[in-house]
N, C-alpha and C positions, 0 to 999 in steps of 0.2 A: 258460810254457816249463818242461818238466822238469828239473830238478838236474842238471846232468852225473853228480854223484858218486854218487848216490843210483841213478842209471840205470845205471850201470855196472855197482855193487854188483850188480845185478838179472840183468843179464846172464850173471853170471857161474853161474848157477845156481840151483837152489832153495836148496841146502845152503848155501850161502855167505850169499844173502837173508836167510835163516831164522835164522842164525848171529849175523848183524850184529844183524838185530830183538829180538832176548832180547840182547844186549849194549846195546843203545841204544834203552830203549823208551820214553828221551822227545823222542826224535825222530820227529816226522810228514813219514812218507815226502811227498817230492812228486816227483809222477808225470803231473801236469798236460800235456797235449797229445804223448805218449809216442807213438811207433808201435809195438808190438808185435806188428802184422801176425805169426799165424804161430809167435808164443812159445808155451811151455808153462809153462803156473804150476800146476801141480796143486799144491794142499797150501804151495803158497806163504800164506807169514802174511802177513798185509795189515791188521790193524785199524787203522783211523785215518786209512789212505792213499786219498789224492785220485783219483779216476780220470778227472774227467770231460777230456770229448774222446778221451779214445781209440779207436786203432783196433784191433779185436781180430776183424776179418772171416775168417770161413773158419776157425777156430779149431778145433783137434779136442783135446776133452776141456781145452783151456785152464780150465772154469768146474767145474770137479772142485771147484777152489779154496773153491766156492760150496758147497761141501756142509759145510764148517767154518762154523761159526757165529759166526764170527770178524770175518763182511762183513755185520753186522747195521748198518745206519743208513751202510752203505758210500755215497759219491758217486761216482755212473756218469753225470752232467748230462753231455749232449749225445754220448757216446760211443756207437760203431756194433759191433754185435754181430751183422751180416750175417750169418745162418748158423750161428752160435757153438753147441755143444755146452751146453745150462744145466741138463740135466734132474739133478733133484731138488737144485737149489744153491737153498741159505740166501739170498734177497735180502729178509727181515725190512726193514721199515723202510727200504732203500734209496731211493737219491735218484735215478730210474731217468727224471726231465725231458728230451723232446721223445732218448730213445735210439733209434738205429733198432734194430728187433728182429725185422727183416723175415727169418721163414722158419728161425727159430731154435727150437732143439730147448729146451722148457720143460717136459717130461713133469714132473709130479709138485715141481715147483720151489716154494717156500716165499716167495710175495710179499704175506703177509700186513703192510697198512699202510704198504704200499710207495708210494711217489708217481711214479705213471707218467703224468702229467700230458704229453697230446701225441707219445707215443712211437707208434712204426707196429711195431704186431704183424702186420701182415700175414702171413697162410701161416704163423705160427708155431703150436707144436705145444704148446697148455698144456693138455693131457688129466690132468686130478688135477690141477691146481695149484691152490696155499691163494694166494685173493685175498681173501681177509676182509676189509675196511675200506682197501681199495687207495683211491686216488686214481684215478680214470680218464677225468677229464677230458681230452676231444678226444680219446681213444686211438682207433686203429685197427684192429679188432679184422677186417678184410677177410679171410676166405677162412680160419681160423684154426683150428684142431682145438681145442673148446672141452667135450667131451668130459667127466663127469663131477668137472667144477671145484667148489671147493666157492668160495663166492660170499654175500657181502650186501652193498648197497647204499649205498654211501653213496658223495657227490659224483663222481657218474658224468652229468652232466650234458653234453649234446653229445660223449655215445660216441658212436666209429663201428661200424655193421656190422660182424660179426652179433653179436648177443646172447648177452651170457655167461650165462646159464643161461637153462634153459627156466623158472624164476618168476621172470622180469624181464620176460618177454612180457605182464603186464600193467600193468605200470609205463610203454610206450612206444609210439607210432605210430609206426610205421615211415614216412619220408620219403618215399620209394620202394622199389621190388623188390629193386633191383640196384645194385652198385655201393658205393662207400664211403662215400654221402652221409651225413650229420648223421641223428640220431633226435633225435624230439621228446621231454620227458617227458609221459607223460597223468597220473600222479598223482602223488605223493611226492615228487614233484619240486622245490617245495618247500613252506614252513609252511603256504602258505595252501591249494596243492593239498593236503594232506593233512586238514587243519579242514574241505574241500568236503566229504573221503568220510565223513568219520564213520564210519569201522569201527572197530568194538570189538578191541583189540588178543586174541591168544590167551597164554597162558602154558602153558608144559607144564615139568612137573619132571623129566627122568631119572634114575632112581637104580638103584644096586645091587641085586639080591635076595638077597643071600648075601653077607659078604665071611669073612675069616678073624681073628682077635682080634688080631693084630699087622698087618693090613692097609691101607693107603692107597687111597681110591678115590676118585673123582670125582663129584662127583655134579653135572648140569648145568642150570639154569634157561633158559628159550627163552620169551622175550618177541615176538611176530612178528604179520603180517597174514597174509590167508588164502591169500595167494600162496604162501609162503613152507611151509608145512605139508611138501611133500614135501621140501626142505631139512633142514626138523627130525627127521624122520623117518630121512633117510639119513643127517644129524650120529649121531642114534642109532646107527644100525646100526653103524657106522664106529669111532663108543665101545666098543662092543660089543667086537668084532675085533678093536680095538687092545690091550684090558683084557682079554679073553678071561673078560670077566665080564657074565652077564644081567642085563638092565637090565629094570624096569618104567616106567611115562610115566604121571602124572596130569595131564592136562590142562582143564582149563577157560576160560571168557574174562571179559575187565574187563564188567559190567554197562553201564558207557557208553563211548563214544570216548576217549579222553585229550587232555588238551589239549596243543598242542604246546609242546614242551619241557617239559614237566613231568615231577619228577623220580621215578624210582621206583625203590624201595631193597627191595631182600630180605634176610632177615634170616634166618640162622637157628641155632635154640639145641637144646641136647641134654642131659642129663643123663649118658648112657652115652658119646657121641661127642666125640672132638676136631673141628673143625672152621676150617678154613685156606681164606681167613679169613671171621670169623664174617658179614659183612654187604659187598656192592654197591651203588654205585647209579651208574642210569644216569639221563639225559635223553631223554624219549622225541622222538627227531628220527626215527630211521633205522627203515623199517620190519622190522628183522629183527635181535635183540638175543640173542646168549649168555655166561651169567654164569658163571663155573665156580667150582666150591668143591670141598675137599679134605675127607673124613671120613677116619675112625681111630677100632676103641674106644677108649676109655680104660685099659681093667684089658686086659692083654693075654694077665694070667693064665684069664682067665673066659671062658667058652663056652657053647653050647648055650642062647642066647636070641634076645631079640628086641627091638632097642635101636631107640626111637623117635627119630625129628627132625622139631622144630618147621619150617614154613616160613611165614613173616611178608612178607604183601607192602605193602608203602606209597606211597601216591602224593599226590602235594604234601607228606608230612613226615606223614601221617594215614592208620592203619590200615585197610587197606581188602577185604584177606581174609587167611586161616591156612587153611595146610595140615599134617594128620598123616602122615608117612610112617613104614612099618615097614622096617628090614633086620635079616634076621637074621644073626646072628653064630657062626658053625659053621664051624672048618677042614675038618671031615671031610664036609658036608652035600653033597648032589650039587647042582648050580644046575639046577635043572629050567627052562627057559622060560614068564613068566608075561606074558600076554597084557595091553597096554597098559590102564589104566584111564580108564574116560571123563573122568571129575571126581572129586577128594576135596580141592578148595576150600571153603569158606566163605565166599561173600562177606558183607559188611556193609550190609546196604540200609538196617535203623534203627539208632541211635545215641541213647542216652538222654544227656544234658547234667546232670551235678552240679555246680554251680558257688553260687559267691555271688552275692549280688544286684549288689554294687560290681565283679566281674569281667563282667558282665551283656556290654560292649562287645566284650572279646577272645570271649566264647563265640558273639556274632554274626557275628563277621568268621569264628571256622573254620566254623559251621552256614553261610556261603554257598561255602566251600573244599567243604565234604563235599558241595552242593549240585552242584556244576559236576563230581562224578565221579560224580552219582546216587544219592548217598546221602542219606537223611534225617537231620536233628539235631531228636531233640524237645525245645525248651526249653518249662518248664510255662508261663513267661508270653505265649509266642505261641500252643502248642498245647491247654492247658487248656480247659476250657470252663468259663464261669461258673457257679456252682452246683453244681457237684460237691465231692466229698469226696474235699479233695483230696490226702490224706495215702495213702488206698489206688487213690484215681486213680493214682498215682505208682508205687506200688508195685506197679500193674497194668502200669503202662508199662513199666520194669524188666524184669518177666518179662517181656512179648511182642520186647524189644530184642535184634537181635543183641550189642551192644556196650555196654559202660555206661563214659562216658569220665568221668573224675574229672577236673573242673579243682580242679590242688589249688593254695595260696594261701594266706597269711596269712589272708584273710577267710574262705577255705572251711574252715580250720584251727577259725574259731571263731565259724563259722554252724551254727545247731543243726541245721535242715532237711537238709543236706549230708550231717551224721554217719549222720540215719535213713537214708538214700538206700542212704549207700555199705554200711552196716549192713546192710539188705536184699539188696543186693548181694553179698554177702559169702555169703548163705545161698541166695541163686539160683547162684550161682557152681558151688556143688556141685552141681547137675544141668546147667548149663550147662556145665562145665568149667572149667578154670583159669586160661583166657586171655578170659575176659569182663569182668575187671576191667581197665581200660588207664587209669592213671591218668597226667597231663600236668602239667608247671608250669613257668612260663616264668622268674622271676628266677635271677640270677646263683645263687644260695643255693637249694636246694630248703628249703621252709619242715619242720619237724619233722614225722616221720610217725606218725601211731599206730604202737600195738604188732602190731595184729591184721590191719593192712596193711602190715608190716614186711619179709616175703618176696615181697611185691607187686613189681616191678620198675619204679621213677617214670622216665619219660622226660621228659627237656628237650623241648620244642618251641619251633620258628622263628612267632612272631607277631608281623607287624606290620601296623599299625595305624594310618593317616595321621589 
């Protein structure tokens, strides 16, 4: 039951609402089973306040309210929006369980991570609405203007008709033709559907071509299956037109399927650029994943270049390709349109192993980690062959290695073999580049580094080891 005093207060106006709220904002309103059949709240504050069970049918412009970003993670449980005016209202994160939303104006409405678990959209009108990582179990999505929504997939299990986007038509058998019946999932549906397809996930990077030396800009990673592609595409465009700045797109795909849930982090570094923030990760569950990062040069005095960004991708906690991107950095420069790139990945297929002989265990456990993403780990006591000379066998392998992974270690600290290795390494580096050295070590403490692997960057790694 609602407050008397608190309903009252409500009544009385917006200004008076409004008034009370910045007087007493540690009180949470309750408004719990309110009729406001017919109220107008435009611009009324609300954070904090309980709404569910209400009634707010036939409502004109009542959900203006919604366009303050003030009703993020709002509860609307069980409350009926018959008709209600919603377009382009803030419901972020809202708690929007079993609401009726039959034939409600949603144009352009913000339900990104919203939990609409059982609500009946029926006849509603969500033309442009952000449903990114909604909740949409049992919703009813019957007869509903679905209209260039932007959409990814996750725990949509037992939607009803029709299909929120046209690349979710390969995620679902339709039940029947007609009608609000239940859909089935055909894949992704979940871990194990997903291990069936073995599709190699895609990755595309979007980035700036131009920005200006005191500039902010976005730059996007798109983790996604092959459905999902015209999505990333129209995400593009949409960045595009928001930013009013041209983007390029390097895209490539994982060498193998990923396994599910497994984690994949991107990483990325610059010398010229600020970068907010510098690293992601996700779980690869959901087939269609965007990561966003913020760049900035650095000097904001300097102009007329061309300032590189690393991108580092990792899956299980192990390097598994890099990318070079260029932006140039010109206030005055025209942004011409530069046509999407196919690929400027690197993936990792071989992986050379310097390690000690007494770490010999943890370098078998990650050589079957790099194994289960399609990568090879050559270690010389498995791969060697007997009777060779095995000092430039080694040093042959080296050169032909995308990667040369230093397990470093007290013992690798003062294993001779180790030093020639990473030594060699060191002078292959310069035609391979600067990020072929990727050196690991697991203790609390990293053990001391040489001098001349000093500006090397050691990363910690997760090993375990039953």
């Amino acid at each position: 039951m609602a407050n008397p005093e608190h309903l009252a207060i409500l009544k009385q106006g917006v200004e008076v609402w409004n008034k009370w709220r910045e007087e007493h904002p540690e009180i949470i309103p309750d408004l719990i089973g309110a009729d406001l059949k017919g109220a107008c709240l435009v611009s009324v504050r609300s954070e904090g306040t309980d709404f569910r069970e209400h009634r707010l049918e036939g409502t004109e412009t009542i959900l203006d309210i919604l366009k303050e970003p003030d009703l993020i993670g709002a509860n609307f449980q069980g409350a009926s929006f018959d008709g209600a005016i919603l377009e382009r209202a803030n419901l972020e994160q809202a708690d929007l369980r079993g609401t009726n939303l039959k034939g409600a104006n949603l144009k352009g409405a913000k339900l990104v991570r919203a939990d609409l678990r059982g609500a009946n959209l029926e006849r509603a009108n969500l033309k442009e609405a952000d449903l990114r990582g909604a909740n949409l179990e049992g919703v009813n999505f019957n007869g509903a203007n679905l209209e260039q929504i932007v959409f990814f997939y996750t725990h949509a299990f037992g939607i009803k008709k029709n299909l929120p986007a046209k690349a979710l038509a390969d995620f679902f058998y339709p039940a029947a033709t007609d009608g609000p019946e239940r859909l089935s999932p055909k894949h992704h549906a979940s871990p194990e559907a997903t291990e069936k397809k073995q599709e190699r996930p895609k990755i595309t990077v979007a980035y700036p071509e131009v920005i200006s030396s005191t500039q902010w800009a976005t730059v996007d990673l798109y983790l996604y299956l092959r459905a999902f592609r015209e999505l990333v595409q129209a995400e593009i465009r949409r960045q595009q037109e928001k930013s009013n700045i041209d983007y390029s797109a390097a895209s490539s795909e994982f060498p193998k399927s990923l396994p599910v849930g497994c984690p994949v982090k991107i990483s990325l570094e610059s010398t010229t650029l600020r970068i907010n923030p510098s690293e992601l990760t996700i779980n690869w569950y959901e087939p269609y994943n965007r990561l966003s990062f913020r760049v900035c040069p650095i000097d904001d005095n300097k102009d007329g270049y061309s300032a590189s960004l690393d991108v580092d991708v990792f899956a299980d906690d192990l390097p598994a390709a890099s990318m070079r991107l260029s932006i140039a950095v010109n206030s005055e420069a025209p942004t011409e349109h530069v046509s999407a790139a196919s690929s400027d990945a690197t993936w990792y297929e071989k992986v050379f192993a310097s390690y000690a002989r007494e770490d010999l265990e943890l370098v078998k456990h990650l050589k079957e980690r790099y194994e289960a993403l399609g990568m090879h780990m050559f270690i010389d006591l498995d791969d060697l062959l007997s009777g060779v000379e095995w000092e430039k066998a080694l040093a042959d392998k080296i050169d032909k290695s995308d990667l040369f992974q230093l397990f470093w270690s007290k013992n690798a600290r003062k294993a001779k073999y180790v030093t020639i290795e990473w030594k060699h390494a060191l002078r292959a580096s310069k035609i391979k580049g600067g990020r072929f050295i990727r050196p690991v070590y697991w203790d609390d403490k990293i053990p001391k580094v040489p001098k001349a692997l000093a500006d090397i960057n050691f990363r910690k790694i997760k090993i375990a080891v039953s």
